[in-house]
Rosetta silent file (secondary structure, phi, psi, omega in degrees, C-alpha in Angstrom):
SEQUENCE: XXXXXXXXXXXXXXXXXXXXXXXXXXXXXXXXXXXXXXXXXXXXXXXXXXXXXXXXXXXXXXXXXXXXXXXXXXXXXXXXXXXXXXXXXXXXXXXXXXXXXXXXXXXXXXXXXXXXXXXXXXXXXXXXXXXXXXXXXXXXXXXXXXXXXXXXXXXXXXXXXXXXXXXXXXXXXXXXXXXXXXXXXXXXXXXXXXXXXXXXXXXXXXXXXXXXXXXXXXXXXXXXXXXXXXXXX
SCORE:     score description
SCORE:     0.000 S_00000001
   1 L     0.000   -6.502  173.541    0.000    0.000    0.000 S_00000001
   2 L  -166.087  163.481 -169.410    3.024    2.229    0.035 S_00000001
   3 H   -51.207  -48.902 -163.160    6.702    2.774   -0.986 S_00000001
   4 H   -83.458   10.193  179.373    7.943    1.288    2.750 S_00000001
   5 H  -109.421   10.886  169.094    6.247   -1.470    2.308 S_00000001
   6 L   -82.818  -45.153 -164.793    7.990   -2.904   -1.065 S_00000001
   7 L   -95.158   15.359  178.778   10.920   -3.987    0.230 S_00000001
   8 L   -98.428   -6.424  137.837    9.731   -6.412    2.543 S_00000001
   9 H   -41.562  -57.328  173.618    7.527   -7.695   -0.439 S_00000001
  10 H  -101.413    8.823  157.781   10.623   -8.380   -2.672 S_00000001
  11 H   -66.130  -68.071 -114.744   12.260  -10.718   -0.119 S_00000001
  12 H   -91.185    1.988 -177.999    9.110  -12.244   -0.399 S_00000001
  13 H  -117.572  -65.381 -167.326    8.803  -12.895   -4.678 S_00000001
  14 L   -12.476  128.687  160.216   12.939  -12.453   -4.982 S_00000001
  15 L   163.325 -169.524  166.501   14.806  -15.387   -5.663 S_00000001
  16 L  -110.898  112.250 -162.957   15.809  -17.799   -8.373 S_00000001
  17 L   -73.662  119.747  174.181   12.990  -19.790  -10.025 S_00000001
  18 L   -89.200    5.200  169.532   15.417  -23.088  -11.113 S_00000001
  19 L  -103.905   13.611  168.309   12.571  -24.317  -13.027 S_00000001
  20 L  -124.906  117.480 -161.613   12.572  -21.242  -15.402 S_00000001
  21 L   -90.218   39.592  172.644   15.749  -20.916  -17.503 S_00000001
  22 L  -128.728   -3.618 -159.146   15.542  -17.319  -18.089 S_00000001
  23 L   -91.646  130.526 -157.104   15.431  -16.643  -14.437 S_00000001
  24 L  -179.130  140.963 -166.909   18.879  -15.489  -12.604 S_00000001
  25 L   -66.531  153.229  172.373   20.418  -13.484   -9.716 S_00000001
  26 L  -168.198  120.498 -158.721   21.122  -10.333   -9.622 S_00000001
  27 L   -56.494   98.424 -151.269   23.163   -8.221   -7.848 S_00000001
  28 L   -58.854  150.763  158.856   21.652   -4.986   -5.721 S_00000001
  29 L   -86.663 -173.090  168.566   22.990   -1.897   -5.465 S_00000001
  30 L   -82.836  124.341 -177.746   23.247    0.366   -2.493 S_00000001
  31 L   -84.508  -13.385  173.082   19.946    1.742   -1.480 S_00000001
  32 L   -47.910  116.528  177.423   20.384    4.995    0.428 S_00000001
  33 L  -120.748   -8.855  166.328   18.870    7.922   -0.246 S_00000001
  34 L   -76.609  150.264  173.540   19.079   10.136    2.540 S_00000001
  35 L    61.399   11.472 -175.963   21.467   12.720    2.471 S_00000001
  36 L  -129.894  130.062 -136.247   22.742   11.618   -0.867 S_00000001
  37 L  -114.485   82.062 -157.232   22.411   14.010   -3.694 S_00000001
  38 E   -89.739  120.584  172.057   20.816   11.282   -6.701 S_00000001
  39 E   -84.595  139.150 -151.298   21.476   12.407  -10.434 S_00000001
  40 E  -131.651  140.199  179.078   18.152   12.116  -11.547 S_00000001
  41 E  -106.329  179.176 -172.518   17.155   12.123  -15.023 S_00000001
  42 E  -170.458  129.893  168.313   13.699   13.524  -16.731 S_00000001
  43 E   -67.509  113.556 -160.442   11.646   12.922  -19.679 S_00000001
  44 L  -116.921  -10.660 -179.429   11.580   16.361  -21.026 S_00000001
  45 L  -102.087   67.565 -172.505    9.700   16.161  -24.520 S_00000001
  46 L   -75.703  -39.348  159.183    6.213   15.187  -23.207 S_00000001
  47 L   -69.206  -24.101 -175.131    4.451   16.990  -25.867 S_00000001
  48 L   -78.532  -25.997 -178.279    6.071   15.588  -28.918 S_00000001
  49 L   -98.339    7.134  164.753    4.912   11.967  -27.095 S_00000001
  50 L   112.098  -40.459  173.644    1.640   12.537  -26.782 S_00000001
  51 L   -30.468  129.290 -135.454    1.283   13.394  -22.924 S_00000001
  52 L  -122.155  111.190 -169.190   -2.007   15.316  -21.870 S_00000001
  53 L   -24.455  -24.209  155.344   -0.862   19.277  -20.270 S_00000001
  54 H   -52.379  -40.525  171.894   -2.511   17.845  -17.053 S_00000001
  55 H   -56.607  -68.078  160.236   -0.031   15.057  -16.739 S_00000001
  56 H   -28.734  -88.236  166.963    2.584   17.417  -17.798 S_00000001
  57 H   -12.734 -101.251  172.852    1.831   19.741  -15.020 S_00000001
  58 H   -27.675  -45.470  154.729    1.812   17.716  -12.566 S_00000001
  59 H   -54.889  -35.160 -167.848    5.260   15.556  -13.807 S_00000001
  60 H   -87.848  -25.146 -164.109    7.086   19.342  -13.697 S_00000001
  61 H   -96.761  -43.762  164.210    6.090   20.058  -10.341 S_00000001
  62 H   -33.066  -58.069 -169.492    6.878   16.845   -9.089 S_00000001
  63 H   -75.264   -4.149 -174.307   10.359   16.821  -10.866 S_00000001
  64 H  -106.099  -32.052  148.000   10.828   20.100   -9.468 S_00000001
  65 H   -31.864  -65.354  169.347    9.958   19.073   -6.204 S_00000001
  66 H   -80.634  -17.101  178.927   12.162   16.145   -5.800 S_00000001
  67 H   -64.828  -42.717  157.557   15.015   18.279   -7.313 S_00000001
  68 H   -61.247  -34.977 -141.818   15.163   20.626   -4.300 S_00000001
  69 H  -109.875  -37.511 -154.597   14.792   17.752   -1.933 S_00000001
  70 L  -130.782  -33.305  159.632   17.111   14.768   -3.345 S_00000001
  71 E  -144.878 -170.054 -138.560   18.892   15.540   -6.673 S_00000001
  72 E  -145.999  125.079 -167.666   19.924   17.864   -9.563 S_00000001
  73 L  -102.012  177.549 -154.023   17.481   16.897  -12.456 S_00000001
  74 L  -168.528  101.212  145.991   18.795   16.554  -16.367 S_00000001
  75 E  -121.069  168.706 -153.265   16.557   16.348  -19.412 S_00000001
  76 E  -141.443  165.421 -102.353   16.851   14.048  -21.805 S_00000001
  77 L  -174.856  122.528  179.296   14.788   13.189  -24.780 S_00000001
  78 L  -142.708  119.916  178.970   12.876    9.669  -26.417 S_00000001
  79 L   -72.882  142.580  174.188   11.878    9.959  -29.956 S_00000001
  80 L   -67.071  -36.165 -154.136    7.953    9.461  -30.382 S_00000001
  81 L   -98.859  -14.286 -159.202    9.009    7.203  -33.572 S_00000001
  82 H   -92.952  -51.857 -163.276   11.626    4.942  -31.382 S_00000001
  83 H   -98.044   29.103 -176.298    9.393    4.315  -28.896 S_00000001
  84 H  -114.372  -61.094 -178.042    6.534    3.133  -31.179 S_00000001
  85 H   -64.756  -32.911 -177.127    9.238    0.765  -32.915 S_00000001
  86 H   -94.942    9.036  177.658   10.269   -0.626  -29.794 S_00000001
  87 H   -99.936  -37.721 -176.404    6.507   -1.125  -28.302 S_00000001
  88 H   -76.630  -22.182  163.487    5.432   -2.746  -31.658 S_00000001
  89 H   -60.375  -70.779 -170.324    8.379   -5.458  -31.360 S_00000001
  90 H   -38.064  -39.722  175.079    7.969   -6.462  -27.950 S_00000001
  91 H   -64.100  -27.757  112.417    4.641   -6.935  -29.018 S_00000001
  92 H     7.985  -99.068  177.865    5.538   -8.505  -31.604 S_00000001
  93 H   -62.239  -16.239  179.801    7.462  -11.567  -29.427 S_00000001
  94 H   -93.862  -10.747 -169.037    4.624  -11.743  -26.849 S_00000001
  95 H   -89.656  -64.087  169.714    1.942  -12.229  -29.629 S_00000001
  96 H   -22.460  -72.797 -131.769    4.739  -15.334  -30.980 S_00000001
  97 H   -91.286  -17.127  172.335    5.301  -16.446  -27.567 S_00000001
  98 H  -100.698   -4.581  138.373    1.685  -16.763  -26.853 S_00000001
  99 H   -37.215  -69.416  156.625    1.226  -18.737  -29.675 S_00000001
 100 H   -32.925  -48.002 -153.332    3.357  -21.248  -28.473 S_00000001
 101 H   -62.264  -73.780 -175.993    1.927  -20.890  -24.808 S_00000001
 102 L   -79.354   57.951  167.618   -1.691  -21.495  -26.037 S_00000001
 103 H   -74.625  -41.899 -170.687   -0.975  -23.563  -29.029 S_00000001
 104 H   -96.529  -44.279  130.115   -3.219  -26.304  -28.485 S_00000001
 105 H    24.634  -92.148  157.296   -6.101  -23.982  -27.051 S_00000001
 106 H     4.539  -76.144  168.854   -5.167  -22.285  -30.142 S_00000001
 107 H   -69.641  -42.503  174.483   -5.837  -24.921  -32.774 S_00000001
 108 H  -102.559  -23.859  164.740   -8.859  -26.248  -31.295 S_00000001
 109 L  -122.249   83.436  154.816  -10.527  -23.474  -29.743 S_00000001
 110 L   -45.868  -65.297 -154.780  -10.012  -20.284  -31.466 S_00000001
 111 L   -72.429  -19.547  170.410  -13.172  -18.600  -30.617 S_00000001
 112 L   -27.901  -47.575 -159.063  -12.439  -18.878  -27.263 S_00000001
 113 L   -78.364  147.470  160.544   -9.892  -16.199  -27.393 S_00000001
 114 L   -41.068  160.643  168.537  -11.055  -12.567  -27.525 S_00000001
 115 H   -59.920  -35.638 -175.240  -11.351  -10.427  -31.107 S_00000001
 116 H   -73.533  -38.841 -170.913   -8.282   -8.641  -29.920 S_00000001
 117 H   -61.655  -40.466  172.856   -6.750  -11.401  -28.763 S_00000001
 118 H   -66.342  -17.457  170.018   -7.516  -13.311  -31.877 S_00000001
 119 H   -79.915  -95.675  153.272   -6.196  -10.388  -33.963 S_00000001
 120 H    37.590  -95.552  177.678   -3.276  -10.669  -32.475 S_00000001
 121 H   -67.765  -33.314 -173.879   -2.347  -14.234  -32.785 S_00000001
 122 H   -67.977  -30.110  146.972   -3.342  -14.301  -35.805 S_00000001
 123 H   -27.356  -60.432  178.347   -0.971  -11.564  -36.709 S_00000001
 124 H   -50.694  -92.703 -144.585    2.132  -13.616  -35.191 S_00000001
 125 L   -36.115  -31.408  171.263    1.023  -16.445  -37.433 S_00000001
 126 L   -75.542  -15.311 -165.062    2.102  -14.208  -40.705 S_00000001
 127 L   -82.117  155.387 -167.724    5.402  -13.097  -39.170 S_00000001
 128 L  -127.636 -179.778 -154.464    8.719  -15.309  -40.057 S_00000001
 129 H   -77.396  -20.368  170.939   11.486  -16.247  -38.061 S_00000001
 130 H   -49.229  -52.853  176.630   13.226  -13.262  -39.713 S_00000001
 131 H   -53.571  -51.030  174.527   11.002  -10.912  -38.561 S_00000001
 132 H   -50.316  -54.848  152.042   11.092  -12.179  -34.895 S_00000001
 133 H   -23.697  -29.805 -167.640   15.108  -11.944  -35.066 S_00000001
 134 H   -93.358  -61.371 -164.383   14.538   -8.040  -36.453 S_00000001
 135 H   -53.737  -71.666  160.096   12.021   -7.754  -33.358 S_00000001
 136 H   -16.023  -18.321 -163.152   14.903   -8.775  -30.869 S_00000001
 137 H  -128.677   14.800 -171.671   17.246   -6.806  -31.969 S_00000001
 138 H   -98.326  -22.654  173.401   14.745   -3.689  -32.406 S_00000001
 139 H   -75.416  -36.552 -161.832   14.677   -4.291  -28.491 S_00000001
 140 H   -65.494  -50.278 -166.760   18.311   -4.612  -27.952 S_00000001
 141 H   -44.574  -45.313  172.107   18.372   -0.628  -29.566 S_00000001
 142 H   -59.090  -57.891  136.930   16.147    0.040  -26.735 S_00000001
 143 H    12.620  -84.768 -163.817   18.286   -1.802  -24.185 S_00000001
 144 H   -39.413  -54.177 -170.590   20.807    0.430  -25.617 S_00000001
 145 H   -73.288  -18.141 -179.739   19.317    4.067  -25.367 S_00000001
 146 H   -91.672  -29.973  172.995   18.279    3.514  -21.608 S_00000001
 147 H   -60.921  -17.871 -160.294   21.713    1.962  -20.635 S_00000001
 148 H   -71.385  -57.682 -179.962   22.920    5.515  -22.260 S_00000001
 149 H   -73.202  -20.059  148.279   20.909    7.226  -20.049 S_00000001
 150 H   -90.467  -18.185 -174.896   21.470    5.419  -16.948 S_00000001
 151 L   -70.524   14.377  175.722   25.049    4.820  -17.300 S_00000001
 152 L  -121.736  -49.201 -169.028   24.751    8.951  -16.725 S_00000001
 153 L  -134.629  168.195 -168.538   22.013    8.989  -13.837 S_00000001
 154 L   -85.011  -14.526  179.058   20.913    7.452  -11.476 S_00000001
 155 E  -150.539  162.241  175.227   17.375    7.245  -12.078 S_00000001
 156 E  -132.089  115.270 -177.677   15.226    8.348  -15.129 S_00000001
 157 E   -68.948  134.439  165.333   11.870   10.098  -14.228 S_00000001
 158 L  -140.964 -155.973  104.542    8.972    9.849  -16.684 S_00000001
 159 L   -38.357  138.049 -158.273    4.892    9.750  -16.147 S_00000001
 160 L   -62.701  -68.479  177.540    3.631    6.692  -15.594 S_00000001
 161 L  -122.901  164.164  146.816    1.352    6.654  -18.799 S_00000001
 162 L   -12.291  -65.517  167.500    0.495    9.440  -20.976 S_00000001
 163 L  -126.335 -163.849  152.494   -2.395   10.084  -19.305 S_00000001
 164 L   -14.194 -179.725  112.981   -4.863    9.789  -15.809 S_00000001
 165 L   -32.886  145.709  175.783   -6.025    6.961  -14.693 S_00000001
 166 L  -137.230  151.807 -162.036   -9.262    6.330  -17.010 S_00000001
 167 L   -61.762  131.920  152.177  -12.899    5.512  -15.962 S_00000001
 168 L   -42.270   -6.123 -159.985  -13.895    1.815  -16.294 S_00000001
 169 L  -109.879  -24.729 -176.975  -16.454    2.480  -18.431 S_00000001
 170 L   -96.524  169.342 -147.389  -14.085    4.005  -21.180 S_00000001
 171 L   -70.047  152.010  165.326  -11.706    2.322  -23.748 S_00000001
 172 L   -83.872  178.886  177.009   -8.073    1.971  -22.604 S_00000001
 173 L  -104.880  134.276 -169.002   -6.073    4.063  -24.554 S_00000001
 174 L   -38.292  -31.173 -149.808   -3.750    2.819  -27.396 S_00000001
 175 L  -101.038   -5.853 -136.552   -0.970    4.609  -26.033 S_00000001
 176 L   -83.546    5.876 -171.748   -0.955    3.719  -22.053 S_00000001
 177 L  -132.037  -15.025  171.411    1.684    1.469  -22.388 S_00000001
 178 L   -18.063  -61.840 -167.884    3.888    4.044  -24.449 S_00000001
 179 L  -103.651    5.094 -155.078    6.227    4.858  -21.505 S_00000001
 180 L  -110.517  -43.204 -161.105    6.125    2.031  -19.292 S_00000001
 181 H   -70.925  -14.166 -177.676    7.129   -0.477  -22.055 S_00000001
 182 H   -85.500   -1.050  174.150   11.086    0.575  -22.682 S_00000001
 183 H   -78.720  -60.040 -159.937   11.640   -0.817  -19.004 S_00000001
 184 H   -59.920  -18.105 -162.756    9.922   -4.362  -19.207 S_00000001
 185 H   -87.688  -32.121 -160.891   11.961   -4.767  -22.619 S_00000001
 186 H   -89.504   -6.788  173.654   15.133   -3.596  -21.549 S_00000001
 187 L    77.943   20.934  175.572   14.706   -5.945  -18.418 S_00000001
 188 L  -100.172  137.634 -178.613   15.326   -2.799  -16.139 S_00000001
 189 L   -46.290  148.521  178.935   13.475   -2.005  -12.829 S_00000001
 190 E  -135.136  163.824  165.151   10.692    0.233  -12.473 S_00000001
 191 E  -161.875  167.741 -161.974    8.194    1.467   -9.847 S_00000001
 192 L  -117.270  149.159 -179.964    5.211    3.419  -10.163 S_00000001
 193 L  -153.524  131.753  157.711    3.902    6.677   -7.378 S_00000001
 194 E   -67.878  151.863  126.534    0.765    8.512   -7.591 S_00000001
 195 E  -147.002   66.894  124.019    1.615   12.049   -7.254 S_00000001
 196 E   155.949 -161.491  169.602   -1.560   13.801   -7.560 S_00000001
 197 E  -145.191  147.227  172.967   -5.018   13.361   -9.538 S_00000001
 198 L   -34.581 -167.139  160.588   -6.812   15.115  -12.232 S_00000001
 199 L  -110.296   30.773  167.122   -9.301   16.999  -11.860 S_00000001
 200 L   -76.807  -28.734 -163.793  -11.600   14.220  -12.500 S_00000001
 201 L    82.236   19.962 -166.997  -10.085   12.728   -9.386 S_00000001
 202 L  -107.395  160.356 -164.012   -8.264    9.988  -11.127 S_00000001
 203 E   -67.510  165.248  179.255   -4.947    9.052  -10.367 S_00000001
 204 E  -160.165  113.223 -155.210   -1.851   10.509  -12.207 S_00000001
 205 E  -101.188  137.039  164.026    1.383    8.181  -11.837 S_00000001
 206 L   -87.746   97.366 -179.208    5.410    8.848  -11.619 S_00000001
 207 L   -66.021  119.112 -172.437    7.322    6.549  -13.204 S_00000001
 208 E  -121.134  128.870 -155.244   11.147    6.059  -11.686 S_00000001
 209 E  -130.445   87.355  167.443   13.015    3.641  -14.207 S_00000001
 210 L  -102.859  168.126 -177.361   17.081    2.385  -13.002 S_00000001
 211 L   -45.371  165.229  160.755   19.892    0.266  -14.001 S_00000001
 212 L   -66.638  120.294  111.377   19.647   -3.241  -13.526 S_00000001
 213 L   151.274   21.331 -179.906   20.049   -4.406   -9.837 S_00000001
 214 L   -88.557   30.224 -173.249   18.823   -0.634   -8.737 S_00000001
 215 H   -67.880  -30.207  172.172   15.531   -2.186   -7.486 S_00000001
 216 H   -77.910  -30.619  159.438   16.252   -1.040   -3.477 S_00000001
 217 H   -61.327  -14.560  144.948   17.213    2.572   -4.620 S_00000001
 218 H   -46.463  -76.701 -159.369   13.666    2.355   -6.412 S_00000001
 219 H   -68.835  -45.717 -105.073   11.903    1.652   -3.700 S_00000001
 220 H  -135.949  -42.427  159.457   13.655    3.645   -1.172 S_00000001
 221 H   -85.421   -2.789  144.768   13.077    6.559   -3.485 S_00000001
 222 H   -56.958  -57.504 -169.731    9.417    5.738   -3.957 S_00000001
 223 H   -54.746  -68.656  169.886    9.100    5.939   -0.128 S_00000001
 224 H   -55.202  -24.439  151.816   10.993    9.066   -0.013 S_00000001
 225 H   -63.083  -34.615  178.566    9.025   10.713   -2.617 S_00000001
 226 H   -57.392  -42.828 -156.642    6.002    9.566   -0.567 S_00000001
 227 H   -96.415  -35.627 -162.159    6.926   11.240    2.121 S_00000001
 228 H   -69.130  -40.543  148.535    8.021   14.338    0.379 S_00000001
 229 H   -76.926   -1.473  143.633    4.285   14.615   -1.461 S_00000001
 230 H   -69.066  -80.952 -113.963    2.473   13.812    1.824 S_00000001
 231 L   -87.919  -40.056 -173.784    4.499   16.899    3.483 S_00000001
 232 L   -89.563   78.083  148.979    3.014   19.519    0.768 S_00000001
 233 L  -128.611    0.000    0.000   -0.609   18.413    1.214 S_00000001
């Protein structure tokens, strides 16, 4: 229910699954954040991606916010067209890879699956091992531009998604996975903080993105942001 309560949470999923061969240790960094000065990175071309002036707002004040209190912010810059190429690969390999999963499903019960879902697979089914090979390596590019940018800071700030939270009753939006998705690909930690809500009353999320094995300097600066957006209320 809050930032101090993750890291007693990832003793409890942490570990090595030995019956999953993709699965593998990995070493932590040092988690301290008091009194330590963080180079902190920022998503600074929010309009060119799509990002709705509420969002915006709210991400500036924040970043401005933690910048008095913890580190000296830096922006930096993700092409709208990069980060399109590298959400339609991954998608790409999870539409394959679910093929596989649900193969026999698949074959005998097709209708089963949702229209999207069935769109989808059915996509995968046209694509050739070439393509998949091009998708992989359209991730490793991705990989690439966020090790650039952490191997400079220590953390990289974005918005969670694009926009609010949105009402159950309305569609999600196409794009909601837009900023979230260069993490899960590049196989680097993330964590998510409210900090604030429209004025709808719906939630509006901070994204904090680090190197691989920075998951307790996540968390320790989710907490400390917590407390730091508690303090102004």
């Amino acid at each position: 229910r809050a930032g101090g309560d993750l890291p007693a949470l990832f003793q409890a999923v942490s570990g090595i699954d030995h019956r999953d061969p993709t699965s593998h240790s990995v070493p932590l960094a040092h988690a301290e954040v008091h009194g330590r000065r963080l180079r902190i990175a920022y998503l600074s071309n929010l309009t060119e991606l799509g990002v709705t002036p509420p969002v915006a707002q709210r991400f500036a004040a924040t970043v401005a916010q933690i910048a008095e209190a913890i580190g000296d912010p830096t922006p930096v810059r993700l092409e709208l067209a990069s980060l399109h190429r590298w959400r339609r690969a991954g998608l790409l390999l999870c539409e394959a890879e679910m093929l596989i999963e649900h193969a026999d499903d698949w074959a005998e019960h097709p209708v089963s699956f949702s229209p999207e879902l069935q769109r989808m697979l059915q996509y995968a089914q046209t694509r050739s091992a070439s393509d998949l090979v091009a998708a992989e390596r359209m991730l490793d590019r991705a990989l690439l531009a966020l090790r650039d940018i952490l191997g400079r800071h220590d953390v990289l700030l974005t918005p969670t998604t694009p926009q609010s939270a949105y009402a159950l009753t309305e569609p999600v939006p196409t794009d909601q996975a837009l900023l979230t998705a260069i993490a899960n690909f590049a196989g680097a930690p993330a964590i998510s903080v409210p900090m604030g809500l429209s004025a709808d009353g719906l939630s509006i999320g901070l994204q904090a993105i680090g190197a691989i094995g920075s998951d307790l300097l996540l968390m320790a600066l989710a907490e400390r942001f917590e407390q730091l957006r508690d303090s102004t209320r």
